[in-house]
DONU-452108 format. One record per residue (C-alpha): x, y, z. Coordinates in Angstrom, 1 decimal, decimal comma, padded with zeros to 4 digits. Layout:
DONU-452108
+--------+--------+--------+
:   east :  north :     up :
+--------+--------+--------+
:      X :      Y :      Z :
...
+--------+--------+--------+
end
This chain:
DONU-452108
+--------+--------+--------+
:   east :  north :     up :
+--------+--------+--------+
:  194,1 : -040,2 :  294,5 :
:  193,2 : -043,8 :  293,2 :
:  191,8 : -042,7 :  289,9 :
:  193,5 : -044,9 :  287,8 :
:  190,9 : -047,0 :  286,9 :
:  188,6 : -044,1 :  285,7 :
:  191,7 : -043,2 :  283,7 :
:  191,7 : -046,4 :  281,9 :
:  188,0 : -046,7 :  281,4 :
:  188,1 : -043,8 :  279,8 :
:  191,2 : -044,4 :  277,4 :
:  189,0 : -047,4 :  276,5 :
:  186,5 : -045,9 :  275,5 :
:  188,7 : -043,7 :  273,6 :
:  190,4 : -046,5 :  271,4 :
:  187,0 : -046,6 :  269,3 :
:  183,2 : -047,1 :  268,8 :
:  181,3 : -049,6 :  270,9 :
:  181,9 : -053,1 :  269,8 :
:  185,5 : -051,9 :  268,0 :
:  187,2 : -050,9 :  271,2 :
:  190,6 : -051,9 :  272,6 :
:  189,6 : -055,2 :  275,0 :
:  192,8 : -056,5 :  275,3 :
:  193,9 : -053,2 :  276,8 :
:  191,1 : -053,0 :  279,3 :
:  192,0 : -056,4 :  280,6 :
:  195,5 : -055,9 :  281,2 :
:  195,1 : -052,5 :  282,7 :
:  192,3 : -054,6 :  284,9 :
:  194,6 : -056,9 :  286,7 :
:  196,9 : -054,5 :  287,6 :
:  194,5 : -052,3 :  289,0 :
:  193,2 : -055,5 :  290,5 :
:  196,8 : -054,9 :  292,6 :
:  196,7 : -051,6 :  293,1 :
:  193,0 : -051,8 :  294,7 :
:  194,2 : -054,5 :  297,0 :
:  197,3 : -052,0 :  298,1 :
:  194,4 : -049,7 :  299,4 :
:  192,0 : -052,2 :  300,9 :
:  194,8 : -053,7 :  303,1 :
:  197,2 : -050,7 :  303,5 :
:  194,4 : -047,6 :  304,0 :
:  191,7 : -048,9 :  306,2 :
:  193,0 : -049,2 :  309,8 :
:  190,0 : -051,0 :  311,7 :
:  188,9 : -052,7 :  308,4 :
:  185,6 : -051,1 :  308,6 :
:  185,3 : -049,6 :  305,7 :
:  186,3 : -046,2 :  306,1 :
:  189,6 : -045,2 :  304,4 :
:  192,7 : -043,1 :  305,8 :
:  193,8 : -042,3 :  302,5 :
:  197,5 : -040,0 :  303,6 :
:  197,9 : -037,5 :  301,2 :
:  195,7 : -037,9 :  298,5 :
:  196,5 : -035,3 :  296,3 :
:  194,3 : -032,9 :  298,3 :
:  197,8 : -030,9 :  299,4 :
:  196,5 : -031,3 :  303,3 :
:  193,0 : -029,4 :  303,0 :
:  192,4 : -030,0 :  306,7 :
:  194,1 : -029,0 :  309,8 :
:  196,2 : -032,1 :  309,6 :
:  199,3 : -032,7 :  307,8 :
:  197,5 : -036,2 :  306,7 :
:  200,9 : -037,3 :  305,4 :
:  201,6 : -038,0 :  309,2 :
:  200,9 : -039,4 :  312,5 :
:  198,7 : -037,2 :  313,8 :
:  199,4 : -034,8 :  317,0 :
:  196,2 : -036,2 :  318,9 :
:  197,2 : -040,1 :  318,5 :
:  194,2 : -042,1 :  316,5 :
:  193,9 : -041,6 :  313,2 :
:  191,5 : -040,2 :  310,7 :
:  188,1 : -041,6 :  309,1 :
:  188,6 : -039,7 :  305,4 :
:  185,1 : -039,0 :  303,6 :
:  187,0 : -038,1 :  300,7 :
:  190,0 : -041,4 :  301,2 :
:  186,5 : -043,3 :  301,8 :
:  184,6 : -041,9 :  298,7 :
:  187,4 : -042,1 :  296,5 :
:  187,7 : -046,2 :  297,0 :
:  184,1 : -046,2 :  296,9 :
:  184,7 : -044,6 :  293,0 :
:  187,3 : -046,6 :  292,9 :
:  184,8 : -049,8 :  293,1 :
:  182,2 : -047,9 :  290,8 :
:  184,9 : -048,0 :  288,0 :
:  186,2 : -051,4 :  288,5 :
:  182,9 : -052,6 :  288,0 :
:  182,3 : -051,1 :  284,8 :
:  185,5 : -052,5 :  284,0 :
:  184,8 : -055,8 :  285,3 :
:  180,8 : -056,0 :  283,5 :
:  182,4 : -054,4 :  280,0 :
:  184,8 : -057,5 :  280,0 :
:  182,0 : -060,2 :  281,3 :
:  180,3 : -059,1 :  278,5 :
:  182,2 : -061,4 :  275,9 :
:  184,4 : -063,2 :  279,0 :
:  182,3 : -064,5 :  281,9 :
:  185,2 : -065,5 :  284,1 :
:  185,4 : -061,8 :  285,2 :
:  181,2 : -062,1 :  286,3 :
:  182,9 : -063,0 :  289,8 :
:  184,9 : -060,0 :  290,1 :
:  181,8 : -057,8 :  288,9 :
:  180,1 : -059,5 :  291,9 :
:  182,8 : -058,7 :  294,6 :
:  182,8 : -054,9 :  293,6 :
:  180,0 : -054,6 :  293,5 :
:  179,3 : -055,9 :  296,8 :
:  182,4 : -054,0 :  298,0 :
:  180,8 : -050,6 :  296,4 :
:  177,8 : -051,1 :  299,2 :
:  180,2 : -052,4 :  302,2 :
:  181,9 : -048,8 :  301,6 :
:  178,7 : -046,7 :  300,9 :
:  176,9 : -048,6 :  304,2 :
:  180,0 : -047,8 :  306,4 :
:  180,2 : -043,8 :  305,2 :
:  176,8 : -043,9 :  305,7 :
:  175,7 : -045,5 :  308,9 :
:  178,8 : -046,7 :  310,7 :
:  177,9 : -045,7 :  314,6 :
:  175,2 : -044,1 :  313,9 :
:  175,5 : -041,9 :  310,6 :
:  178,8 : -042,9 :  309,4 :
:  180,6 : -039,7 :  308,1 :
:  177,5 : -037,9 :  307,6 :
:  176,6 : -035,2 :  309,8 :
:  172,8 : -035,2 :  310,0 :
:  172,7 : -031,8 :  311,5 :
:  174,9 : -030,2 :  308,8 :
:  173,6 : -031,8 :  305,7 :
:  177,2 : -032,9 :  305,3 :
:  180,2 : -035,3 :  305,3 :
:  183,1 : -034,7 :  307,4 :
:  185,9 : -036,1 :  308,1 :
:  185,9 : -038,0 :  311,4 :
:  189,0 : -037,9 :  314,2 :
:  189,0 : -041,7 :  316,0 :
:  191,3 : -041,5 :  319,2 :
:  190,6 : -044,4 :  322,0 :
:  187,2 : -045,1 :  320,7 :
:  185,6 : -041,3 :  320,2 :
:  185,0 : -039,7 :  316,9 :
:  184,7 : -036,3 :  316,5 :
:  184,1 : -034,9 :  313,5 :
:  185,9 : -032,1 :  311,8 :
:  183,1 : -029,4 :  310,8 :
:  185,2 : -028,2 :  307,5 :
:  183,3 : -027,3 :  304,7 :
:  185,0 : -028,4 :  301,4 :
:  186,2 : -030,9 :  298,7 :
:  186,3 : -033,2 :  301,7 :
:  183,0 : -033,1 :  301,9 :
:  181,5 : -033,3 :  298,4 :
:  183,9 : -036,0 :  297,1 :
:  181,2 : -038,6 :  298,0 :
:  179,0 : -037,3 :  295,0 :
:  181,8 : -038,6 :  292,3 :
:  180,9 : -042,6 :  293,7 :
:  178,3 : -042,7 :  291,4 :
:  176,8 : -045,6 :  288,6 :
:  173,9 : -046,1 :  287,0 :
:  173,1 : -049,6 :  286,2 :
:  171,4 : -051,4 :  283,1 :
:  170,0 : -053,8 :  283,7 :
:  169,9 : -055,0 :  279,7 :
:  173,8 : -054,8 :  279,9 :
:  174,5 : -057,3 :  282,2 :
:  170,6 : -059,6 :  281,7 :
:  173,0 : -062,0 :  279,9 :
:  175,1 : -062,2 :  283,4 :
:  172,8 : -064,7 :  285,5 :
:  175,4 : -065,4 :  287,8 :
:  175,7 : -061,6 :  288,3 :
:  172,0 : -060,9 :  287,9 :
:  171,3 : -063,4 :  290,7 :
:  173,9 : -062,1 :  293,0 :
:  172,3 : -058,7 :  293,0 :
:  169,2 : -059,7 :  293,2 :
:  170,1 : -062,1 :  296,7 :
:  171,3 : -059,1 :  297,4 :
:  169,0 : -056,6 :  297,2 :
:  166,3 : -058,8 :  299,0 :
:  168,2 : -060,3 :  301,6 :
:  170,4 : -057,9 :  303,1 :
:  168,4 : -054,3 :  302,8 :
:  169,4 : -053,3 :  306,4 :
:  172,8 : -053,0 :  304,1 :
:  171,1 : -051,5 :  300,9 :
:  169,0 : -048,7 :  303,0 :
:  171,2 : -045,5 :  302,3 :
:  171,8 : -046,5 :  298,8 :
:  170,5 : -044,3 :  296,7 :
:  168,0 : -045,7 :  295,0 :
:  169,0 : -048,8 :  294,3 :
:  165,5 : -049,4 :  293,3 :
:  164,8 : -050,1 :  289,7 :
:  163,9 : -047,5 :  287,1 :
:  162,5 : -047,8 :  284,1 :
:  163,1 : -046,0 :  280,7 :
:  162,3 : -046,7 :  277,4 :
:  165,5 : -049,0 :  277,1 :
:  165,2 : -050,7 :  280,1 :
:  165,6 : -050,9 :  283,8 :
:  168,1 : -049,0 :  285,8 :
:  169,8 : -048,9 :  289,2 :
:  171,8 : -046,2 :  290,3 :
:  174,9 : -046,9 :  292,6 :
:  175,6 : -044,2 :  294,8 :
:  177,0 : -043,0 :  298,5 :
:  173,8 : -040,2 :  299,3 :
:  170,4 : -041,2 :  299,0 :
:  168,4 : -038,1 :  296,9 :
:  167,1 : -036,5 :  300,0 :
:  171,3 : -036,4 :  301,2 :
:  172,3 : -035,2 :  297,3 :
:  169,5 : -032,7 :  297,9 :
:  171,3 : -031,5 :  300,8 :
:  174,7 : -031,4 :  299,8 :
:  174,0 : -029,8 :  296,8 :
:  172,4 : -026,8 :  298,4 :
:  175,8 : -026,3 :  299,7 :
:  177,7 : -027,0 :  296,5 :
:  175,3 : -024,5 :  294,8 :
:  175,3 : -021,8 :  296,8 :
:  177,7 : -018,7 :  295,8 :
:  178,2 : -017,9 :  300,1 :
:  179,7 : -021,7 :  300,0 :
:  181,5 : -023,5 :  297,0 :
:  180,0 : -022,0 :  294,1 :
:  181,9 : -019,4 :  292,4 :
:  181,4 : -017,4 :  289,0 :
:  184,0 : -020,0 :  288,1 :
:  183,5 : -023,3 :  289,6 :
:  183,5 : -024,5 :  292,6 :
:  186,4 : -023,8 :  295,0 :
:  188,0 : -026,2 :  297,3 :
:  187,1 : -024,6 :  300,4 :
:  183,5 : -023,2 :  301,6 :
:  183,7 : -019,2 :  301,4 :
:  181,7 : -019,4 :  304,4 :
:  185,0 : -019,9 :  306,2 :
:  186,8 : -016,9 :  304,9 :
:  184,5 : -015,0 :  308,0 :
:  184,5 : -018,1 :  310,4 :
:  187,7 : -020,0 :  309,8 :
:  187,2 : -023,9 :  311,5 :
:  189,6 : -023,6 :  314,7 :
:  190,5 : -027,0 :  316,3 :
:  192,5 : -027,5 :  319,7 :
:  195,0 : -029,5 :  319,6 :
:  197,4 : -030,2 :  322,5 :
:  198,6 : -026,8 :  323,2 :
:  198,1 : -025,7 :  319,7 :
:  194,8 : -023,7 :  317,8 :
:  195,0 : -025,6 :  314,3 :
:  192,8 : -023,8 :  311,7 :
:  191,9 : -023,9 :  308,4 :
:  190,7 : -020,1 :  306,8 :
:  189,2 : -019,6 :  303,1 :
:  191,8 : -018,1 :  301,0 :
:  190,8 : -018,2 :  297,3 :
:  194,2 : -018,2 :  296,2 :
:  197,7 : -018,8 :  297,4 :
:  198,5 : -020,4 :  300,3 :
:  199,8 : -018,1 :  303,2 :
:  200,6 : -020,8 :  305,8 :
:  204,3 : -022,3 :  305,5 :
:  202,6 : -025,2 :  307,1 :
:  202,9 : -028,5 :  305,2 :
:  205,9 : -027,3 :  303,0 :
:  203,9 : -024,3 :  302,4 :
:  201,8 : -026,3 :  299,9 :
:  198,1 : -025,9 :  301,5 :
:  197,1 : -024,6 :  298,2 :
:  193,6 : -025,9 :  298,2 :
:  192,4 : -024,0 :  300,8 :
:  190,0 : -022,3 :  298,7 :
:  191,0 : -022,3 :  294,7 :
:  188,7 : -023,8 :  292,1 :
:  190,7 : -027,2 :  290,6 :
:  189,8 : -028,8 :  287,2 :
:  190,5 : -032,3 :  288,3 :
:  188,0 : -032,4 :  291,4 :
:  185,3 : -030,1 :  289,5 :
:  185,9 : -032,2 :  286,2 :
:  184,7 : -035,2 :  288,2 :
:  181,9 : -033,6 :  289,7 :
:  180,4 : -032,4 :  286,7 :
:  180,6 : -035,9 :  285,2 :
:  178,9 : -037,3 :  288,0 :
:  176,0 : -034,8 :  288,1 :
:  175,0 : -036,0 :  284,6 :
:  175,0 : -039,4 :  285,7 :
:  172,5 : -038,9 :  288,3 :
:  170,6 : -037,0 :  285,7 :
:  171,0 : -039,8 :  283,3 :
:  168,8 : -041,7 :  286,4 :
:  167,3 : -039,1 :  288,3 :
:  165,7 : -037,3 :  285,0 :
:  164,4 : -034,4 :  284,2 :
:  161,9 : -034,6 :  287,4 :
:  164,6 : -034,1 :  290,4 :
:  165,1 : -030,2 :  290,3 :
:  166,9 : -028,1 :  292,6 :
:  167,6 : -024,3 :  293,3 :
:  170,6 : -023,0 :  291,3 :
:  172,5 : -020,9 :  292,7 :
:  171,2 : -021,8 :  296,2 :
:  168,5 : -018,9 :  297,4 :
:  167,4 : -017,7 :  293,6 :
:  164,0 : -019,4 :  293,5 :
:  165,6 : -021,1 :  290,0 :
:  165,3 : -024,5 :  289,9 :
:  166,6 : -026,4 :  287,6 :
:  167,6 : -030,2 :  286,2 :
:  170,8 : -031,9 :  287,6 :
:  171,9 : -031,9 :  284,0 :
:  171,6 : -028,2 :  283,4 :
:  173,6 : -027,9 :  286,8 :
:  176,7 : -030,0 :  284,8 :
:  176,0 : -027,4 :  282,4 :
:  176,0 : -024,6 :  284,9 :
:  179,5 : -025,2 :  286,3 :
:  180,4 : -026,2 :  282,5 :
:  179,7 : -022,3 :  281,5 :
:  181,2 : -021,0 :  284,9 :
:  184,4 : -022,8 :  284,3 :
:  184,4 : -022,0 :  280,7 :
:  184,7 : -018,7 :  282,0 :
:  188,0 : -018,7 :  283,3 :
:  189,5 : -019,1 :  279,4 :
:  187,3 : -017,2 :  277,2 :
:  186,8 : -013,6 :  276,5 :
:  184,8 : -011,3 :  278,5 :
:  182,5 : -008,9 :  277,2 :
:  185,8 : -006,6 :  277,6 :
:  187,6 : -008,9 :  275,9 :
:  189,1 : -009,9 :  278,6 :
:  190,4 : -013,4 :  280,0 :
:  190,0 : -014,6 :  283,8 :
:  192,7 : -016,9 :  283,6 :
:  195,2 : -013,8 :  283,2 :
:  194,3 : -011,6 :  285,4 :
:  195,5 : -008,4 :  285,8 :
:  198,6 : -008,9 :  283,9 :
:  198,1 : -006,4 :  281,1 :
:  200,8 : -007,5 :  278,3 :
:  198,9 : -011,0 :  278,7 :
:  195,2 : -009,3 :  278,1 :
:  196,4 : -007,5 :  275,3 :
:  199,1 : -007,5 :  273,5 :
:  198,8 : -009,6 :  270,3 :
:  201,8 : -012,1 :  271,0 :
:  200,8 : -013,2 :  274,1 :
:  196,8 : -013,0 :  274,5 :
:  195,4 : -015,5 :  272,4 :
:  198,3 : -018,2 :  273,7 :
:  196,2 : -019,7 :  277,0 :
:  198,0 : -021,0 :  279,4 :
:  197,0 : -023,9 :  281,9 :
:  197,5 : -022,6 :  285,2 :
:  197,5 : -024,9 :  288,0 :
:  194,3 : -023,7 :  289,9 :
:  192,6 : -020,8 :  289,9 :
:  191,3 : -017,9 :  292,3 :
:  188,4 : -018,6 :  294,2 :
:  186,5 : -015,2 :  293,6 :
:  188,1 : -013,7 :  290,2 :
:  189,7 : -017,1 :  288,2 :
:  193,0 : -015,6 :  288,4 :
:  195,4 : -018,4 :  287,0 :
:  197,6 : -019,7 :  290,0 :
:  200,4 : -021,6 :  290,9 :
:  202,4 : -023,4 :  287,6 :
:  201,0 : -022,4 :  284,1 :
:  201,9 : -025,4 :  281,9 :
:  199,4 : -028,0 :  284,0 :
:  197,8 : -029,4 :  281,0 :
:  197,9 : -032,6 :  282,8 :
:  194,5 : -032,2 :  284,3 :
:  193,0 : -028,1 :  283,7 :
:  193,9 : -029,3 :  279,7 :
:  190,3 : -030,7 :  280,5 :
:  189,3 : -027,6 :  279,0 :
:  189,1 : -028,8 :  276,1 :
:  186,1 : -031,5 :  276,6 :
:  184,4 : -029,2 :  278,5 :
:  184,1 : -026,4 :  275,4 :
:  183,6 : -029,4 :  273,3 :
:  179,8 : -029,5 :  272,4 :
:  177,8 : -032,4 :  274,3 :
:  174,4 : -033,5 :  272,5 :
:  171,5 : -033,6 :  275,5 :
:  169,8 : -036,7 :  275,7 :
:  166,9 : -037,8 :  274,2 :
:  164,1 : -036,8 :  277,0 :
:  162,3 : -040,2 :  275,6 :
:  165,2 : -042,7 :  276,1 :
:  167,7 : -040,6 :  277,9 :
:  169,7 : -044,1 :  275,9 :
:  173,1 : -042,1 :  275,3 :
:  175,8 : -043,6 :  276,8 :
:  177,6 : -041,4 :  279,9 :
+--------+--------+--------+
end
């Protein structure tokens, strides 16, 4: 998936303290990405409406296509998670682009264009024919199959669908009230073209101690609300540790699609893949990942960081708890925690029932980084040396100060 440019952003932030930080890095990792966004744009959006077709996307084929090509039924597909990861894609770019205008104004253009590009893509998920990708009856986004002018959408419950909750931003307004060019642009925007803006969630401002805020994002709060019933609901996605790829609902009522002569299908199955289909690599058919949950969790404390302490909601789903969006990041923090530490038997998740790895003294305190992990038990799957992206880990046990309830000022 097209997460370079969160990659970057955050290696810049990495290279020091604010005002100390690696510019010179940033801007050349800018322009490239500058390419690489226009690769997607031209090459991934088939009517230019839009809504993405993303091809693989690093999703190993979660749906009852093999997305990597043509499809059986002719058409193509409308991707909410190809479309929500360009709309990230803008998000990040315009961090970039503002961090940079900050000292340089000749990138205050390019903050403009993605940001105007952010609501072109949030719109189109959002309302395109209708509802866009979003399934009013559901509470959901779904994937969308377009053959000869019909869409119909693809009722599959997972990553899929929650991928639209990482396209999130908040805006301050004291970070960019230098940027009049900018300021202005937003502002023409915002009053002259709200038939676009509408779905946006809340790109009204907010105030806080340190200023105003806008929050850039694909589901309005009554849509997050919604979604996040799902996401938090131990039937569905939520597991004792983390949140698996596919909806558990489906394990009892697998998705079945017709398909010129064939029944495509796509079951729950918290671990291994048992489907030779698609190189027999379908493995995210119902594990828990640590790149797609990492990203989730960071985007539930930005909304918090606008949202606050006042938006609540029931977690897990049904249990009359409700809590704040940022003890939900906190929630899935401890739940995926729990795949690496020790049990109250001193046991690990991660290792399953391999005994010489629970206990004997040479292997059970060296953790390995399994590629994904079971859906219902956290059994480490698949390769075990996948620091790459589970190594992620390791931020997540690091401690993370809460922010001030005053200013709620701490940089996300």
């Amino acid at each position: 998936p097209p997460v370079h440019a969160w990659a970057c952003w955050r290696v810049y932030k990495m290279t020091g303290p604010k005002g100390q930080r690696d510019r010179v890095f940033l801007a050349r990792a800018f322009h490239k990405l500058l390419l690489n966004f226009t690769w997607w744009v031209n090459r991934k959006d088939p009517d230019g409406k839009n809504l993405f077709a993303g091809g693989f996307l690093g999703l190993d084929n979660i749906g009852v296509f093999d997305r990597s090509r043509p499809l059986p039924t002719g058409g193509h597909l409308e991707q909410a998670d190809g479309t929500a990861w360009m709309a990230f894609y803008c998000n990040t770019m315009l961090a970039i682009a503002l961090e940079l205008a900050s000292e340089d104004p000749a990138y205050e253009d390019v903050a403009s264009k993605f940001f105007e590009h952010f609501i072109a893509i949030a719109d189109a998920i959002n309302t395109l024919g209708g509802t866009g990708l979003w399934s009013e009856e559901d509470g959901f986004y779904y994937d969308q199959l377009h053959v000869d002018g019909r869409h119909t959408p693809l009722r599959i419950r997972s990553l899929v669908g929650l991928m639209p909750l990482i396209a999130v931003e908040v805006l301050e307004e004291r970070k960019f009230a230098h940027l009049k060019g900018f300021q202005k642009r937003l502002t023409w925007f915002l009053e002259n073209r709200p038939e676009v803006t509408r779905q946006i969630a809340c790109m009204q401002p907010r105030g806080s101690e340190t200023g105003v805020r806008r929050l850039l994002a694909i589901p309005s709060r009554e849509r997050l609300e919604r979604v996040l019933r799902y996401l938090l609901d131990e039937t569905e996605f939520l597991s004792a540790y983390g949140i698996r790829a596919v909806s558990k609902h489906h394990e009892a009522n697998p998705y079945v699609f017709d398909c010129v002569g064939q029944r495509l299908s796509v079951k729950y199955l918290p671990a291994e893949s048992d489907s030779g289909l698609f190189g027999g690599n379908s493995n995210w058919r119902g594990p828990i990942w640590f790149p797609v949950n990492y990203l989730l969790i960071e985007s539930l404390q930005k909304f918090h960081h606008y949202y606050g302490d006042d938006f609540k909601v029931e977690c897990p789903t049904g249990s009359g708890n409700f809590i704040t969006i940022e003890e939900v990041a906190e929630e899935l923090t401890r739940r995926l925690s729990r795949i690496f530490l020790r049990d109250e038997h001193g046991r690990r998740a991660a290792f399953g029932e391999h005994p010489k790895l629970q206990s004997d003294p040479h292997f059970t305190d060296h953790v390995l980084f399994y590629e994904y992990f079971h859906g219902d038990n956290g059994r480490g799957v698949g390769a075990s040396h996948q620091t790459g992206w589970t190594g992620a880990i390791a931020k997540l046990l690091q401690p993370r100060p809460r922010e001030s309830k005053q200013s709620q000022s701490k940089e996300i």
